[in-house]
N, C-alpha and C positions, 0 to 999 in steps of 0.2 A: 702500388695499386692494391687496396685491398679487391679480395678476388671471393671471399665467406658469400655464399650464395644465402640469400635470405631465407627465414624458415616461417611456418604457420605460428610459431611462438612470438616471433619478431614483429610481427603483424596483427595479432589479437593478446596483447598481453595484458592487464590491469583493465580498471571499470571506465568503459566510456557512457557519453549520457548524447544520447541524440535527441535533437527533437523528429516525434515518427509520424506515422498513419497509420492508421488501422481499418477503418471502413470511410475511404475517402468519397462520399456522399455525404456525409455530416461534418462539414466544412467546419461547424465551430469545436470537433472535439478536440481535447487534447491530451495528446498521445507523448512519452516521454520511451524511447528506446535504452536500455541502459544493460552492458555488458555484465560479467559475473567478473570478482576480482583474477579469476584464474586464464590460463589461456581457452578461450571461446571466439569462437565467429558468430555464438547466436545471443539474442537480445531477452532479456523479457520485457513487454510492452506494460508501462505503466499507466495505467485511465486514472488520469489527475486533477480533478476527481473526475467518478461517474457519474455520481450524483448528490443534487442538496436538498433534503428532505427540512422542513421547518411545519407548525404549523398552519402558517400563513398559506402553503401549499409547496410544490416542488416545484423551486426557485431554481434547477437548472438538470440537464440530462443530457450526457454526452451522446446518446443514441437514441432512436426512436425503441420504446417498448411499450405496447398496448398491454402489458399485462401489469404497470404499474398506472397512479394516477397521473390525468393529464398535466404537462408542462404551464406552469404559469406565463413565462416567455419562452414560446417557441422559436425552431431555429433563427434562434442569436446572430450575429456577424460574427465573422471567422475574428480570432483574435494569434495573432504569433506570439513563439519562442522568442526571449531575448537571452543573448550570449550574457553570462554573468560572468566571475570566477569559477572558474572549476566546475558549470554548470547552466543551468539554461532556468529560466524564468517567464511569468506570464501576470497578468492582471486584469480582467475583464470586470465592466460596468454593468449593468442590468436595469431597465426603464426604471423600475423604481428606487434608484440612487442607490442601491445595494451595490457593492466591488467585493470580487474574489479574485484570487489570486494563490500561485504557489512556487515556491522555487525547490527547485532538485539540483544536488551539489554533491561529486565525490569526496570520499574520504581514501584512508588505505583500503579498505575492504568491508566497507558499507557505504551507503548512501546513503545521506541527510537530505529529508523532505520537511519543508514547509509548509502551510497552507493558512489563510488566513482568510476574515469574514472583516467588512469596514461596510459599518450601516449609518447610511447619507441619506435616510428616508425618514419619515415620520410616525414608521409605524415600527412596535418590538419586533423583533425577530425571537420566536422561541420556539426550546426543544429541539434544536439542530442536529441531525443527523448528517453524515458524509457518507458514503460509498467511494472507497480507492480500489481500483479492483488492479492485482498483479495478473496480467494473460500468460498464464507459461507455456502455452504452443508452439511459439517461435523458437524455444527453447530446448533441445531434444532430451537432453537429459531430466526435465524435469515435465514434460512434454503427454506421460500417459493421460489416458481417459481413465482415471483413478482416483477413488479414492483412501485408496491404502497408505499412498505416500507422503496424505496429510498428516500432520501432529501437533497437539496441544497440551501444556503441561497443565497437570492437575491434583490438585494438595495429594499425599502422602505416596503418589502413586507415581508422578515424574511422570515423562512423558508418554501420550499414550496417541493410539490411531484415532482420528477425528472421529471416525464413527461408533467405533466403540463406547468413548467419550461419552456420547449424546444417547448409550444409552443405560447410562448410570444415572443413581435415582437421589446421591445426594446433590445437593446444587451447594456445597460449601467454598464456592469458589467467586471469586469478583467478579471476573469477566465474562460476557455469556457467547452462547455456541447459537449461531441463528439469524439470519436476516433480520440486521436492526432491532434483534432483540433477541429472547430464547432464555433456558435457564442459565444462570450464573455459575458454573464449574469452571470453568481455568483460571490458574489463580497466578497465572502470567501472562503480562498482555499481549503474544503474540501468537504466531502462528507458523510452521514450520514446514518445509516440506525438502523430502531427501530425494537425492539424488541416483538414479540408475546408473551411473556410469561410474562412479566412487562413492568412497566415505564423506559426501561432501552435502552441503545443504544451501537453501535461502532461508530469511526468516523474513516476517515484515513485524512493525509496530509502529502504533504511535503513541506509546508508553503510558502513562496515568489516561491519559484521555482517550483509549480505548477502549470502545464500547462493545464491539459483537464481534468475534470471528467466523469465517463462514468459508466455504468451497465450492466451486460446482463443478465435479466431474467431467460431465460433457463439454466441459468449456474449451481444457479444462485451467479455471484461475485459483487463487488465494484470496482472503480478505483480511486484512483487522482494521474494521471502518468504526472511524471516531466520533466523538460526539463534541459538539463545540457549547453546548447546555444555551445561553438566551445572551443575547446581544440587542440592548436598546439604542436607541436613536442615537447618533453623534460616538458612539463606542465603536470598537471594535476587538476581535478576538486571534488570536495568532495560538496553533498547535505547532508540533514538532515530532518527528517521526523518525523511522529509520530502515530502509531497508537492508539486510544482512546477508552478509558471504561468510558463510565460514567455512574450513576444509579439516572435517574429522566427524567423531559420532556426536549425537544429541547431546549424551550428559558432556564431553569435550566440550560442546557449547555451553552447555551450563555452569560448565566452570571456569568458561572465559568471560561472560559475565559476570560471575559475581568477582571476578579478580580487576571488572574494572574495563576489561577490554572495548566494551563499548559505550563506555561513558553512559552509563545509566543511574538516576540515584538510589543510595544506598536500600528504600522499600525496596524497589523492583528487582536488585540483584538474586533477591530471594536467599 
């Protein structure tokens, strides 16, 4: 008879992906809980997406917010999680024949997210914006009302603290700092944030099709929310993403990407 008493490591070891809650009053949102590759008990909650910005209006909003514009289809019907591979899955309709959908699936020490846009209506969709927002409250080590422990990389200078960042005056950089938009300094598309308790980190991206990074302290979340550009009638558009575990310092991540470790192409390893 084994007689090894079980330990907190035996019980929270590698990335799980739940489907969560977060503010169960808004039945249709959707919430993905997902561990850290290390041993954890705690989640970060991922909002898959927040939101879908187009010009036609905002075709969908995981929550009520009166400080952005009104929702074209208001509270939607609840739509569930379905069990994939290695991960959970969704695909919701919207009156006007527009389908979203995303799947989130582990790997060794990242998660691969999906998202896609399939237009069944007779009008373009264009200038799509998304909002993915990471919540790392649930999260203790990465948990403060801060924002010190954000970072974004920026030409000659590697990575720096988000706000310092935003208040540099060159913009020689591709990717911008700013809700859905802002200037153009990081000139890699993600966004970082380290950890209080070790040498260890999250990153998120959704690689070329990364549009703006962003944080809110108070929150406190992460962003690197995409852009999916115009999808006409009968089309549709599929991104790809990634959110990252890694355990060591910034440039240690930087040199695990460019060696390849996260399957990224050769542009972005920088």
């Amino acid at each position: 008879m084994d007689n090894k008493a079980s330990t907190y490591a035996d019980h929270a070891t590698g990335i799980r992906i739940l489907p969560g809650a977060w503010r169960p009053h808004y039945y249709w949102e959707h919430i993905a809980w997902v561990s850290p590759s290390w041993p954890s008990q705690d989640y970060i909650w991922l909002d898959f997406p927040e939101a879908i910005f187009t010009e036609q209006g905002l075709l969908y909003l995981s929550h009520v917010n009166p400080q952005v514009q009104p929702v074209v289809y208001p509270n939607p019907p609840a739509v569930r999680w379905e069990s994939v591979p290695n991960g959970i899955a969704f695909e919701r309709m919207l009156p006007n024949r527009v389908s979203f959908g995303g799947k989130i699936t582990r790997a060794a020490d990242s998660v691969d997210l999906t998202l896609f846009i399939r237009n069944g209506g007779v009008l373009p969709l264009t200038r799509i914006r998304l909002q993915t927002c990471y919540f790392l409250r649930a999260i203790k080590e990465f948990a403060a009302f801060t924002a010190d422990n954000k970072y974004v990389h920026v030409p000659e200078r590697g990575w720096m603290p988000y706000d310092e960042t935003r208040k540099l005056e060159s913009s020689r950089g591709k990717y911008r700092l700013g809700w859905r938009g802002g200037p153009a300094i990081a000139d890699r598309p993600m966004m970082a944030t380290v950890s209080s308790q070790a040498e260890r980190l999250v990153a998120c991206t959704w690689q070329a099709d990364t549009h703006s990074l962003v944080h809110n302290p108070g929150h406190p979340c992460m962003h690197a929310d995409p852009k999916l550009g115009d999808v006409s009638p009968g089309e549709s558009k599929t991104i790809h993403g990634k959110l990252m575990f890694f355990e060591g310092s910034l440039d240690a991540f930087s040199a695990a990407i460019r060696e390849g470790r996260y399957d990224f192409s050769a542009e972005l390893r920088g």
